[in-house]
C-alpha positions, -999 to 999 in steps of 0.1 A, spaced: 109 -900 694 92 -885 663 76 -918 660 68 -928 691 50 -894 694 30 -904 666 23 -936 676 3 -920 709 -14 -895 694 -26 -924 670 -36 -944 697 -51 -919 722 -71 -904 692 -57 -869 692 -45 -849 665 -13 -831 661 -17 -793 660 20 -793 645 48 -813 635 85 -810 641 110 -812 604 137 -829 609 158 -798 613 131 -794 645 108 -767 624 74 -771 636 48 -772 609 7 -771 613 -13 -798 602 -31 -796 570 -54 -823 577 -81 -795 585 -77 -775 551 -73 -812 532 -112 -820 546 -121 -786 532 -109 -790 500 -128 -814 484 -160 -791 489 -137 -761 473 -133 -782 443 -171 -796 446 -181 -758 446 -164 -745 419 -175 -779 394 -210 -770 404 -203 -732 389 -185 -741 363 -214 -770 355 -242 -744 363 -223 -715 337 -219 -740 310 -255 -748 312 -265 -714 309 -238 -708 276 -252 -740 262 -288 -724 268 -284 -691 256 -264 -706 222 -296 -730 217 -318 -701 222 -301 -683 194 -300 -709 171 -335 -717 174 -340 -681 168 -320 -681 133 -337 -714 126 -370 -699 131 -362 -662 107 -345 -685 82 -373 -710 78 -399 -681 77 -380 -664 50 -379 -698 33 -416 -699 33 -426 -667 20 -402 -672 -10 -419 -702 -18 -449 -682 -14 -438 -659 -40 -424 -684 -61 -460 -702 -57 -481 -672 -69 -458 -663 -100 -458 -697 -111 -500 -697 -104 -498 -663 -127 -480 -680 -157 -508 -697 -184 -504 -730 -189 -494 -744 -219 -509 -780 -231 -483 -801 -235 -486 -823 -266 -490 -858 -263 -460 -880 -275 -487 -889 -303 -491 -857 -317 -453 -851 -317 -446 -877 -334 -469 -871 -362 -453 -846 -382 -416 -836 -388 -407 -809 -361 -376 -795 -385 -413 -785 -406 -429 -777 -372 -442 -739 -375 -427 -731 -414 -460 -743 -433 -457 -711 -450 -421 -724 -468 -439 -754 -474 -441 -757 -522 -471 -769 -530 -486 -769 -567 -500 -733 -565 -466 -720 -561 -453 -736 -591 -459 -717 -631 -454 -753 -651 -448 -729 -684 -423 -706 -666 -391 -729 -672 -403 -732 -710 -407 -692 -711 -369 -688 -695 -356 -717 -721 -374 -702 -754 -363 -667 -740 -324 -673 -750 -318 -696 -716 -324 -732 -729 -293 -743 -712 -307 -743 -675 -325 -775 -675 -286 -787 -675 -281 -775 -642 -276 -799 -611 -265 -780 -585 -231 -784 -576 -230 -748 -566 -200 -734 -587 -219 -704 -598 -225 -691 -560 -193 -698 -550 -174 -677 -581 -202 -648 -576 -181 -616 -564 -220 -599 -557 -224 -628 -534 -200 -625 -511 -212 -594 -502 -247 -594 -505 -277 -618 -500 -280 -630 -540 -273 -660 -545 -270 -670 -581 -278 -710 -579 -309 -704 -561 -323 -681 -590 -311 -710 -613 -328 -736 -591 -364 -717 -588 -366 -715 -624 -360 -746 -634 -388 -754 -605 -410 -732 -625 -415 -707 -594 -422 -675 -610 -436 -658 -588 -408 -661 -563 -381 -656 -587 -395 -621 -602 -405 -608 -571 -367 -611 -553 -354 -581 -549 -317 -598 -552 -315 -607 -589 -310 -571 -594 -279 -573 -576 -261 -592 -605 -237 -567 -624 -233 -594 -650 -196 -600 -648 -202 -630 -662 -179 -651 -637 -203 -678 -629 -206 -681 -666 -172 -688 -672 -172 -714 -639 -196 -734 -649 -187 -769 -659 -221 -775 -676 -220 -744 -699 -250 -731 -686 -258 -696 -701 -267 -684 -667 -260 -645 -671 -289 -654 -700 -310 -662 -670 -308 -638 -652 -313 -612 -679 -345 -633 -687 -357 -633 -652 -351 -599 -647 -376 -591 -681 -398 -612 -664 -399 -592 -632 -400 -554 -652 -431 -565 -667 -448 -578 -639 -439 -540 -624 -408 -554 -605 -381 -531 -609 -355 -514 -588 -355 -469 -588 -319 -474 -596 -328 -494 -632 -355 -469 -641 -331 -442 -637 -309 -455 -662 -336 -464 -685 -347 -426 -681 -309 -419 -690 -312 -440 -723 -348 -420 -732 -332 -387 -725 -296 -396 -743 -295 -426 -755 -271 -438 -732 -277 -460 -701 -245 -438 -685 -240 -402 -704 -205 -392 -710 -187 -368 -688 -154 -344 -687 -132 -375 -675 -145 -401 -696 -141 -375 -727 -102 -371 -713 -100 -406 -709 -107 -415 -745 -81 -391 -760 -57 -402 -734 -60 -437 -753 -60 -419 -787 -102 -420 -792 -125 -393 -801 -136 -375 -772 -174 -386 -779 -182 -417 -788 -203 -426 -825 -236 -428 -807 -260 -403 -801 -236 -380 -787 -219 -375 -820 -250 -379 -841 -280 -362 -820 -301 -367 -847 -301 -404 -839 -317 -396 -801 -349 -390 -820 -349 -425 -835 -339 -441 -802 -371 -424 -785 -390 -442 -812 -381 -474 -807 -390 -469 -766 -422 -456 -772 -426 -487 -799 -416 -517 -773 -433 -498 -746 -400 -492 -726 -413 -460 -715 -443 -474 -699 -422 -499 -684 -400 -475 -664 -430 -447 -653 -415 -422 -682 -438 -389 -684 -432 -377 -721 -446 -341 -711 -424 -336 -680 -397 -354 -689 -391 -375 -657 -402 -408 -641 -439 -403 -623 
């Protein structure tokens, strides 16, 4: 029957309002709601479409935005970068020519730079006549700096001093304040595989520098000890104890036994001249 039915309201065009289950439920046809459903669905793709548009829209819009504030912050730090660089002087650059035409280890040090005016020819002959003929032996091997105790704490170095007199560069040997930092141990002496009297040197060098007005406060003090004892250090309390601890005299047989003999020690200063050496004023009895 269920068929049948259908088969008429096929054929006579009509539609069916409802529809009988097979447990005879009648049910309403859907066909009404099915032709409205495709525009539902054609409605809500168009919002969905139309809201994307806008969300693709508003992010372009803000990206062209940041685009924009970064690029302009780009351009005024090149702008900045643009008038610094404008501000800085220029500096010729030297041709590969130019470069090439002198030694750049020597490039700005002319004033280290020996030339003949630095060099006293008749200095080495003065140091060798004075007691120090053994330096022209020296070659260098660097023995004597190495043993110095002096140098390994302080700036003098002992092979140089041999080197620039045997180079005959007075000037520059006299005038270095470090040679007076030798206490004249006498190691580098004893080192040395040449047998260079090089303590001999030194002592040389350093009568060299005194005349030429070289001379360290601490030295003239001890040369004004010697005018006003007659002893480079003057005995004291412990050194007195000292000596009898050992089974000496407490004084020594120099001047400080025999005062008599300062007199004849102030002679011989004023006689080589020591006093004007050193600055000594006879009348106030103290270096000027």
């Amino acid at each position: 029957m269920k068929t049948l039915k259908r088969l008429k309201n096929i054929l006579s065009g009509e539609k069916e309002d409802k529809t009988e289950t097979p447990q005879g439920e009648s049910v309403q046809d859907t066909s009404a709601e099915a032709e409205k459903t495709p525009k539902s669905t054609e409605a809500v793709k168009s919002k969905a479409k139309n809201s994307k548009a806008e969300d693709i829209k508003s992010k372009a819009k803000e990206v062209a935005e940041d685009v924009k504030s970064k690029a302009k912050d780009i351009s005024e730090d090149v702008k900045s970068k643009a008038s610094k660089t404008d501000k800085k002087e220029e500096k010729p650059e030297k041709s590969k020519t130019d470069r090439s035409g002198k030694m750049t280890l020597l490039d700005g040090r002319e004033k280290e730079v020996i030339t003949d005016e630095n060099i006293d020819p008749d200095f080495k002959n003065e140091v060798m006549e004075a007691g120090a003929e053994s330096v022209a032996l020296c070659f260098q091997c660097g023995t004597c700096t190495g043993a110095c105790p002096s140098g390994r704490r302080t700036p003098y170095r002992i092979r140089n001093v041999v080197r620039k007199s045997v180079m005959g560069l007075k000037e520059e040997v006299i005038a270095d304040d470090t040679i007076w930092m030798c206490t004249t141990c006498y190691e580098c002496q004893e080192r040395c595989p040449r047998g260079i009297k090089i303590v001999d040197v030194v002592k040389t060098v350093r009568n060299f520098a005194a005349q030429a007005g070289y001379m360290a406060p601490a030295h003239k003090m001890t040369g004004s000890f010697v005018i006003k004892t007659g002893h480079g250090v003057p005995i004291n309390d412990a050194t007195m104890a000292l000596r009898k601890s050992v089974g000496l005299g407490e004084l020594p047989p120099t001047t400080h036994q025999f005062p008599e003999a300062l007199e004849e020690v102030q002679k011989i200063m004023k006689a080589t001249g020591f006093d004007n050496l050193i600055g000594w004023n006879w009348e106030k009895s103290e270096l000027e």
